[in-house]
Backbone as CSV, one residue per row, in Angstrom:
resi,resn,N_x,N_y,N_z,CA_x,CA_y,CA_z,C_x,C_y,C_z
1,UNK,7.860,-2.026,-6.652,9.029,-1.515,-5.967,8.568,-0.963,-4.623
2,UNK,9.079,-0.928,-3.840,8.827,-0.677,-2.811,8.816,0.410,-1.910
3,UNK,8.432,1.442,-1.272,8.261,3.020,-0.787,9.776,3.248,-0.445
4,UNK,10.478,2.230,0.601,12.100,2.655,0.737,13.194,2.464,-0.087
5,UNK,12.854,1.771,-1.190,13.543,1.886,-2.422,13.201,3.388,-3.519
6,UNK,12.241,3.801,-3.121,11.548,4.944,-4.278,12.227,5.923,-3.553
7,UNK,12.158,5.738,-1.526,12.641,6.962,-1.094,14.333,7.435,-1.254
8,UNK,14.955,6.058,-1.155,16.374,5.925,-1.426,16.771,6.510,-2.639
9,UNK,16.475,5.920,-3.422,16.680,6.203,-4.674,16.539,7.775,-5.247
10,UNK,15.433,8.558,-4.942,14.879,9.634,-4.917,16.579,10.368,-4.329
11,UNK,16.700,10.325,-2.961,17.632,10.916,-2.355,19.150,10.749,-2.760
12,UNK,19.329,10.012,-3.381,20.569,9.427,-3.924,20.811,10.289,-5.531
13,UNK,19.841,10.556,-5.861,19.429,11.496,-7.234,19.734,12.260,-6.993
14,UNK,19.043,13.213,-6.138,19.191,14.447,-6.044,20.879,14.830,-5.141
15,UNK,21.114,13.885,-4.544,22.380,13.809,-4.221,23.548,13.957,-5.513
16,UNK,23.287,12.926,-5.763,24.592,13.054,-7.385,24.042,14.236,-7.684
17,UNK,22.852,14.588,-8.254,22.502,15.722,-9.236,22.946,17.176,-8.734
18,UNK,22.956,16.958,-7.516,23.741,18.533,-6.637,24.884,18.741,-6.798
19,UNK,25.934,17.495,-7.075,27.091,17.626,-6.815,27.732,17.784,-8.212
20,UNK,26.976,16.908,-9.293,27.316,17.199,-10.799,27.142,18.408,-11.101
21,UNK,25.920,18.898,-10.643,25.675,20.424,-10.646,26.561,21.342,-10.242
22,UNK,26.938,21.248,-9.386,27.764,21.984,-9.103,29.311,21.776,-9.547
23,UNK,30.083,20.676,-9.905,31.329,20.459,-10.253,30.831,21.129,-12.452
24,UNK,29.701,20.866,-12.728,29.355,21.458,-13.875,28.892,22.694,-15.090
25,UNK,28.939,23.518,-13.311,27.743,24.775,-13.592,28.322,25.940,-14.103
26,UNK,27.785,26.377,-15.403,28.479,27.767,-16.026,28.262,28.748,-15.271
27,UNK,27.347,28.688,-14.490,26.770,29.863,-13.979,27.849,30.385,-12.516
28,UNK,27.629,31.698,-11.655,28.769,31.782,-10.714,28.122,31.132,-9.468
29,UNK,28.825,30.457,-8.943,28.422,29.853,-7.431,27.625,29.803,-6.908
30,UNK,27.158,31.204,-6.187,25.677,31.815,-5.707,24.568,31.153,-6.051
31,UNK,24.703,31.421,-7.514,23.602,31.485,-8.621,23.099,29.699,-8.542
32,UNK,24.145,29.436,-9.300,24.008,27.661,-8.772,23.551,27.374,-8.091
33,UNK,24.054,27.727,-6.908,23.551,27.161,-5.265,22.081,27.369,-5.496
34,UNK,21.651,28.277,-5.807,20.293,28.945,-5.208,19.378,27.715,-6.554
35,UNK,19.758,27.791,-7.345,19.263,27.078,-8.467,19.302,25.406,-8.112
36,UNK,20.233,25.136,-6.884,20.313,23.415,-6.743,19.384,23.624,-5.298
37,UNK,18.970,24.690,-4.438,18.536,24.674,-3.734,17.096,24.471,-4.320
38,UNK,16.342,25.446,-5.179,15.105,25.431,-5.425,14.834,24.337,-6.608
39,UNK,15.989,23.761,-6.865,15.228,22.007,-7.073,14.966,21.386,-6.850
40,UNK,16.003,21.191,-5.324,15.787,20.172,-4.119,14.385,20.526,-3.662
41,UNK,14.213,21.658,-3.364,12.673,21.841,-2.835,12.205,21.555,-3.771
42,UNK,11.704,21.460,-5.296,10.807,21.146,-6.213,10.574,19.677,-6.193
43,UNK,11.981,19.271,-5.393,11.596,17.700,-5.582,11.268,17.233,-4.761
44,UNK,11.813,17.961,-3.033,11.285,17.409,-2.207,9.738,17.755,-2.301
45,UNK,9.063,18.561,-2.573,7.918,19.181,-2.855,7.105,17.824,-3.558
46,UNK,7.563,17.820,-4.447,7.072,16.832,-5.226,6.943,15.492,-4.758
47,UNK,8.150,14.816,-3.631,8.133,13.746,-2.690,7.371,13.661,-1.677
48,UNK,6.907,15.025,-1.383,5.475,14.867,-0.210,4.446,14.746,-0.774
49,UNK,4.223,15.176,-2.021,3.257,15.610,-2.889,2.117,14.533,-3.159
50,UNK,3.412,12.920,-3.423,3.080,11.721,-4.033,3.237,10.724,-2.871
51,UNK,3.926,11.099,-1.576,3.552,10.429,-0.357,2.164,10.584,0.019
52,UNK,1.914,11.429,0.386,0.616,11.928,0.596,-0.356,11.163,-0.524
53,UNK,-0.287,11.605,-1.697,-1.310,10.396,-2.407,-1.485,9.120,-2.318
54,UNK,-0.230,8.963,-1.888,0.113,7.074,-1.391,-0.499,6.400,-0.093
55,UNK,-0.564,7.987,0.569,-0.988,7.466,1.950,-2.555,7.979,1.844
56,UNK,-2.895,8.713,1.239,-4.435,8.889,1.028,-5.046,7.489,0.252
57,UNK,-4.574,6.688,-1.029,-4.679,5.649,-1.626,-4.990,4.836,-0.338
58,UNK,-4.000,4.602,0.490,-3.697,3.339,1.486,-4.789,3.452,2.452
59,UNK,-5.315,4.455,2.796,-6.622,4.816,3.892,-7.590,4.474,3.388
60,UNK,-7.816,5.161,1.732,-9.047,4.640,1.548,-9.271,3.328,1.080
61,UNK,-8.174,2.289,0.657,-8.537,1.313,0.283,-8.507,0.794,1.386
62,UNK,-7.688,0.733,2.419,-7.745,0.374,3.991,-9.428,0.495,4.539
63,UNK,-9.632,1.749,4.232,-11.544,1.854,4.868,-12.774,0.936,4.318
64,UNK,-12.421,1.173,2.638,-13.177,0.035,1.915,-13.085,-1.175,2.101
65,UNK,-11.863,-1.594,2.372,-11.842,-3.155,3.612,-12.124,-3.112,4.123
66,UNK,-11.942,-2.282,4.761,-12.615,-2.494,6.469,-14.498,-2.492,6.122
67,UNK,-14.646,-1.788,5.554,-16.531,-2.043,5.333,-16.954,-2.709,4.690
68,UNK,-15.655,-3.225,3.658,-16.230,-4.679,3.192,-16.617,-6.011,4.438
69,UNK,-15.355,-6.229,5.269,-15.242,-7.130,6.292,-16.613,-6.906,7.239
70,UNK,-16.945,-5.658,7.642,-18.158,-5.615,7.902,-19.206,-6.234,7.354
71,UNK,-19.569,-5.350,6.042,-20.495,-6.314,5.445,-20.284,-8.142,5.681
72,UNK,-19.504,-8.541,5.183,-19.364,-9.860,4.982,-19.679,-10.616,6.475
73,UNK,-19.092,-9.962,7.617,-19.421,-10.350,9.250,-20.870,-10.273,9.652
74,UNK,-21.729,-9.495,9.004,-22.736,-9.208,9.000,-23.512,-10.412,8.048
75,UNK,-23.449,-10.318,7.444,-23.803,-11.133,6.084,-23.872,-13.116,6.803
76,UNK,-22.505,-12.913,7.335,-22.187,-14.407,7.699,-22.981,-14.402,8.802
77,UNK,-23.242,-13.242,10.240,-23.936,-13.812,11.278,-25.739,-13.860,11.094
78,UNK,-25.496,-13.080,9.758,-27.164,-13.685,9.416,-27.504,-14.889,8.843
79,UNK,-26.607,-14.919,7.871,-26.533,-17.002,7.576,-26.518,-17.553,8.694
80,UNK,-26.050,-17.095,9.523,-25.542,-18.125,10.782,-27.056,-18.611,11.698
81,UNK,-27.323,-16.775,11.855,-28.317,-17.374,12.938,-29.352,-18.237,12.251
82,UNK,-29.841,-17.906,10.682,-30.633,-18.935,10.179,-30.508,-19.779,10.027
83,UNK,-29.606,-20.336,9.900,-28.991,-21.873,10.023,-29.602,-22.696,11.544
84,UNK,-28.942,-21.972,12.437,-29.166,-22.396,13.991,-31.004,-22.421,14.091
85,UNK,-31.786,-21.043,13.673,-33.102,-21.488,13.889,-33.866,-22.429,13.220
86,UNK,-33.476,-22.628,12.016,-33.474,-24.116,10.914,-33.143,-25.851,11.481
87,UNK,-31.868,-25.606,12.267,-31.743,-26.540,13.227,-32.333,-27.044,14.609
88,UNK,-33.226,-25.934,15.038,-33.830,-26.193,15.826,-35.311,-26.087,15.474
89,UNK,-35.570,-25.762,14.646,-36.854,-26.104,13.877,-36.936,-27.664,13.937
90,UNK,-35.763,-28.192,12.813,-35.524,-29.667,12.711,-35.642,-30.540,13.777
91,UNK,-34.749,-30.139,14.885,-34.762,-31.231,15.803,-35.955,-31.034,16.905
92,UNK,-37.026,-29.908,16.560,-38.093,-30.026,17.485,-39.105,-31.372,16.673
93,UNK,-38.784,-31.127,15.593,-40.244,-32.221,14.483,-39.866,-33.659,14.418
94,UNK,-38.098,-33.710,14.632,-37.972,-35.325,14.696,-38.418,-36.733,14.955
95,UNK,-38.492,-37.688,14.845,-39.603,-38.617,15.132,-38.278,-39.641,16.567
């Protein structure tokens, strides 16, 4: 699923859930409010919480590519150049 579907969705929740809350709540008004307020923060809390891990995930697997591709660029221009001094080994001995 995808980050703007998780974020949508997320916000659309807590949307209904404020408003059920409140068309539902035994409690007096105030009280409610303050109680749909410090959920929203628990959740938005919780929505940075797991962005942030998502985007820490994405860096470091982003970095480990990236030093893989190194290695491997490295790797290939050393095949390479041995190849080329192999070839000119060859075509100095030719008959």
């Amino acid at each position: 699923m995808s980050t703007g579907k998780v974020v949508l969705g997320t916000v659309a929740g807590l949307a209904i859930g404020g408003v059920l809350g409140i068309l539902f709540a035994p409690e007096k008004g105030s009280v409610t409010r303050q109680q749909i307020m410090d959920r929203g923060n628990d959740y938005a809390d919780e929505l940075k919480s797991k962005y942030n891990d998502f985007a820490n995930t994405l860096s470091e697997k982003f970095q480990s590519g990236k030093e893989f591709a190194q290695v491997v660029a490295e790797n290939g221009k050393a095949e390479f150049d041995e190849l080329q001094s192999v070839d000119h080994m060859d075509s100095k001995y030719k008959l």
